[in-house]
N, C-alpha and C positions, 0 to 999 in steps of 0.2 A: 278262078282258074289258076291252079298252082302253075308256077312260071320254070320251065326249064328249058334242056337245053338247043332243042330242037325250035322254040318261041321267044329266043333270045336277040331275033336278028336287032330290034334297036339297042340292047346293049353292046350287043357285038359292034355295032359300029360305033356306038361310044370307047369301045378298046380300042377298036382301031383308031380311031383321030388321038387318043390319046397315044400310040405306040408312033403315032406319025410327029401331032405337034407337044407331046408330053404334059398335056393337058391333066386336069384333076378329076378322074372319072365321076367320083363322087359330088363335084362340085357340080361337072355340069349336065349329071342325071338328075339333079335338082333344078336348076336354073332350065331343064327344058320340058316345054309338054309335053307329055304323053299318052294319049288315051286309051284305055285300055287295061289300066294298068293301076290299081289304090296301094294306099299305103302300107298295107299290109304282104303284100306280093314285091310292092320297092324292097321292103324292110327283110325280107326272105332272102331277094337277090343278094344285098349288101352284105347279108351272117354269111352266105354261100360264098362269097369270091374273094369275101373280107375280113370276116372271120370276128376277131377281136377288136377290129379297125373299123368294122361295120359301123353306118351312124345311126344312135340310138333314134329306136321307135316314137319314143316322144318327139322327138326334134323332125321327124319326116312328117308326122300327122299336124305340127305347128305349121313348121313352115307351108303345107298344104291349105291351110282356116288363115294363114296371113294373106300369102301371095293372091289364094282364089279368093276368098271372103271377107275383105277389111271392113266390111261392115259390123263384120262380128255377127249378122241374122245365120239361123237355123240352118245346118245343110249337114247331111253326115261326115264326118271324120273320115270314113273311107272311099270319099267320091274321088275321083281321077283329077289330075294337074287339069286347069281348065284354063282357057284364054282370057286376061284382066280386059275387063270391060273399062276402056278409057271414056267414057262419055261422060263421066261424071268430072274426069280432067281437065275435059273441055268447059264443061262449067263454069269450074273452079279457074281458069283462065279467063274467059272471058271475064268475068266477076273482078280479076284482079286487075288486065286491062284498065275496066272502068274506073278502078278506084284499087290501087296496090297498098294504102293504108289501111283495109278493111281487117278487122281483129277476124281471127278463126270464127267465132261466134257469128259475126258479122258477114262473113263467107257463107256461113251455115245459114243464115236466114235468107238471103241472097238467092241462092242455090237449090234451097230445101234438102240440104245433104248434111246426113250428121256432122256434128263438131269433130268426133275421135276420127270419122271418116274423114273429113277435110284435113284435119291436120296428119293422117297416116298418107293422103296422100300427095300433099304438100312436102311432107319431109322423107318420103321413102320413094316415090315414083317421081315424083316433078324435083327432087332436091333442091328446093329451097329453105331458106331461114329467114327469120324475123330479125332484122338486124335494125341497129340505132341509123338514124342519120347524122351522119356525121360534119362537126361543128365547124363554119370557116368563120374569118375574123369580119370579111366583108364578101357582099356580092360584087364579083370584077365585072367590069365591063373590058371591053376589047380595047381599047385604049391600054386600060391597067396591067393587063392581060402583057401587051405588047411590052411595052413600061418594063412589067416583071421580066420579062426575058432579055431586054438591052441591060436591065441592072445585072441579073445574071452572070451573064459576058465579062461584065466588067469585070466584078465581084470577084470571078474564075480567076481572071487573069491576076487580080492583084493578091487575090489569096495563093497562087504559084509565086511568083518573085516573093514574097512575104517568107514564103517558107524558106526560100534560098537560106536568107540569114535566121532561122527556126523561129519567125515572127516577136525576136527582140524588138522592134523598131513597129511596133503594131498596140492599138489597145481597141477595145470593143466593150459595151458596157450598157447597163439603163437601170430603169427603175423598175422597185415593186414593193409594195404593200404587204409587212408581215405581222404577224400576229404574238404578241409575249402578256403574257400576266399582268394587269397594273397590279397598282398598290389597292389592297381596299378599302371601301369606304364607309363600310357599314360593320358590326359587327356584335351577336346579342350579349346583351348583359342584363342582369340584376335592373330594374328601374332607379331602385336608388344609386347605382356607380352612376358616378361619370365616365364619356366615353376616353381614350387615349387620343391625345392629338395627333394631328396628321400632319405633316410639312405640305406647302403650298409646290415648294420645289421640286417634289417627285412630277416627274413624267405619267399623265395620268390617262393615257389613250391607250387603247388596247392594241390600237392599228398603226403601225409607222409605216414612210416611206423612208426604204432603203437603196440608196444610188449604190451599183458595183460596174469598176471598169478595170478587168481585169486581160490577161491575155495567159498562153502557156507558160508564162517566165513568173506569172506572180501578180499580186492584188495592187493599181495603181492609185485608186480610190476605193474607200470602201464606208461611208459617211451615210445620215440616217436624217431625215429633216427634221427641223426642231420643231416643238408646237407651235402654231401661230405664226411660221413662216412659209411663203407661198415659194413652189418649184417653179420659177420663172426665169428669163434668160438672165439676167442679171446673178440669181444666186448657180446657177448654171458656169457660170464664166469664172465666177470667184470660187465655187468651192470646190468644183470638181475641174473645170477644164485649166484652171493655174494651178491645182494639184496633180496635172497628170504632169504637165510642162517642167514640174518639181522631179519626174522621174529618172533615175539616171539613165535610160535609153533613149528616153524623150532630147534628157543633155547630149546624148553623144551625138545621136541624129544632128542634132543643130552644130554642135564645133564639127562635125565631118560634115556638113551640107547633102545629109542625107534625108528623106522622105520621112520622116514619121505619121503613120496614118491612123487616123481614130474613125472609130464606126461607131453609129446609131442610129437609133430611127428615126423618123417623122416626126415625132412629139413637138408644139409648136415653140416650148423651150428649147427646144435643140436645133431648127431649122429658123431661126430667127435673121435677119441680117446682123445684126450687134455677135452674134457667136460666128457667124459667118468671117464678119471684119475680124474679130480675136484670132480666129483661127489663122486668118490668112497673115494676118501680122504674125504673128507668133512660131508661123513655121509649121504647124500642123495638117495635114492634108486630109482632107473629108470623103470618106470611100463612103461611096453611092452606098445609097439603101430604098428598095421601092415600100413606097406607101403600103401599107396593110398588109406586112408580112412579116409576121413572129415567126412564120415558119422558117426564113433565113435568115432568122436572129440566134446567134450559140445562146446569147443570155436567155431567151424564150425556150427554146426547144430543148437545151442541156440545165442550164446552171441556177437558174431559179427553180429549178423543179427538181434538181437534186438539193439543191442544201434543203428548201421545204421541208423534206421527206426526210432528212437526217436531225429537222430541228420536231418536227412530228412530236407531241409529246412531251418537251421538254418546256419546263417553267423557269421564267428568269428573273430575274428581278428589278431590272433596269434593261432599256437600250442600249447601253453600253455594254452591260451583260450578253446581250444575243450577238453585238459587233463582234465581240469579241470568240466568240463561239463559233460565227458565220468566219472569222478570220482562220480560225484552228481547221474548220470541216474544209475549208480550201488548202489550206497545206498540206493536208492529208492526202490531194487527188493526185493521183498518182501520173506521172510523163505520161505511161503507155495510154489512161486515159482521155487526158488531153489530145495528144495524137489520133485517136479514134474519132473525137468530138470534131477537131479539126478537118478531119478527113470525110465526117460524114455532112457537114458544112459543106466542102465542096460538092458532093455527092447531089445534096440536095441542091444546088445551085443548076448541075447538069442538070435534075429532073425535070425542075422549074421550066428549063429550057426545053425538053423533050416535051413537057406537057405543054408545050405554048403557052406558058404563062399560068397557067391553071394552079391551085394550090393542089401541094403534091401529099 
């Protein structure tokens, strides 16, 4: 039945809510059912009142075979807007209920509903997505939990007075495990050559540990373990926490009898009583850090994962080669940078604390 204007009454109220709340007629002569009414009589009205703006013919007979029939089985192209049968939703939830890691495929056998159909209406009626779960360092218990939120607090407060003087009188730092080229050790030749000798003295790991304890004013350690020497308190005390003591903020701190505070984690070289006693001799002040949180760690969360990414790629020749590289990519970061890192440091600190401890 060709459609005019005397048989218009539900467009006409489609004009009117549009004249009322400026609604998009087009949009939501789509989005509603109508019976009575096939694709081809939509498609009539739309050239009539829209002319050039009308929405094409294909695009009204699709979205008719999506919305009604995601199964994609047999029905004509010009059957009326029909009502989505949810029962197949229902399904599909309780399925996921049971068991929310089940693959599409695994829905589908569950259910006995197509695959294209489980996932059209997974992702088009039920909106959702398949997402990773995501990685924490440890499972907190309520203890830890609580823990994480008194360190927090702290943290907050002394990352504010810290800035007062722009955290000259501050250093924060740890370790990690980087990757460079050794020397090699094999290389083809002729049977009769001899091979070229190799010095014993080359650095021949492909993995070092590299200590960084830096802050926004600059790098106060920046030191890589040798072979065969173990990260324990002892090389802890000597190589890194009497080279920050070396720093000239670390020195002003002490002739002004001001606070200098160094941060880091849990590691059992770091929380030992022998670093504990140094510390407290020596004028350094130990700003809290909860157990299992790289997330409110800047060297975790910022600064090892930036240089990484800037040394990506690059071949060195020595450890000392990559110190020296990892020294340059820190000169480079710029105030404003810094500033953001620090800022969002606190940031996360509040979270920590909004989520009750929870990793954020």
């Amino acid at each position: 039945m060709p459609i005019n204007a005397c048989t218009f009454t539900f467009f006409d109220y489609i004009r009117l809510l549009f004249s009322f709340f400026k609604m998009n007629i087009k949009e939501m002569v789509l989005r509603k059912p109508h019976n009575g009414y096939n694709a081809k009589e939509i498609y009539d009205f739309f050239t009539e009142h829209f002319g050039s703006d009308a929405i094409a013919y294909p695009t009204i007979t699709k979205y008719i075979r999506s919305e009604s029939f995601p199964d994609n089985e047999s029905h004509q192209t010009e059957n009326c807007f029909s009502i989505p049968d949810y029962r197949k939703d229902e399904k599909i939830q309780r399925a996921l209920e049971e068991n929310p890691f089940l693959s599409v495929r695994g829905i589908s056998s569950e259910t006995n509903i197509a695959p294209s159909t489980v996932h059209w209406i997974l992702t088009t009626r039920m909106k959702y997505e398949s997402k990773l779960l995501r990685k924490v360092p440890h499972t907190l218990t309520n203890d830890m939990k609580i823990n994480r939120v008194q360190c927090s607090h702290q943290m907050l407060a002394t990352l504010r007075r810290l800035k007062r003087d722009k955290f000259r009188y501050f250093t924060t730092g740890d370790e990690s495990f980087f990757m460079w080229d050794p020397v090699k050790k094999q290389i083809w030749l002729p049977i009769d050559q001899e091979p070229p000798k190799r010095s014993t003295d080359k650095y021949e790991s492909t993995k070092i540990m590299i200590c960084i304890f830096w802050s926004p004013n600059g790098i106060q350690v920046l030191k890589y373990l040798p072979e065969g020497e173990s990260f324990n308190s002892s090389y802890f005390i000597d190589e890194i926490l009497k080279e920050i003591l070396k720093d000239p903020y670390a020195r002003d701190a002490k002739k002004n009898k001001k606070l200098f505070y160094v941060h880091f984690d849990n590691a059992p070289a770091h929380k030992s009583g022998e670093v504990k006693q140094f510390c407290l001799q020596n004028k350094l002040t130990l700003m809290v850090h909860p157990p299992y949180s790289p997330d409110l760690a800047p060297s975790d969360f910022f600064l090892f994962g930036y240089i990484k990414g800037k040394c990506e790629g690059v071949k060195f020749t020595s450890p000392d080669q990559l110190i020296e590289y990892i020294r340059e990519i820190f000169s480079n970061i710029s105030v404003d940078l810094f500033q953001k890192v620090f800022q969002n440091w606190e940031e996360r600190l509040q979270k920590c604390i909004d989520a009750n401890g929870d990793y954020i």
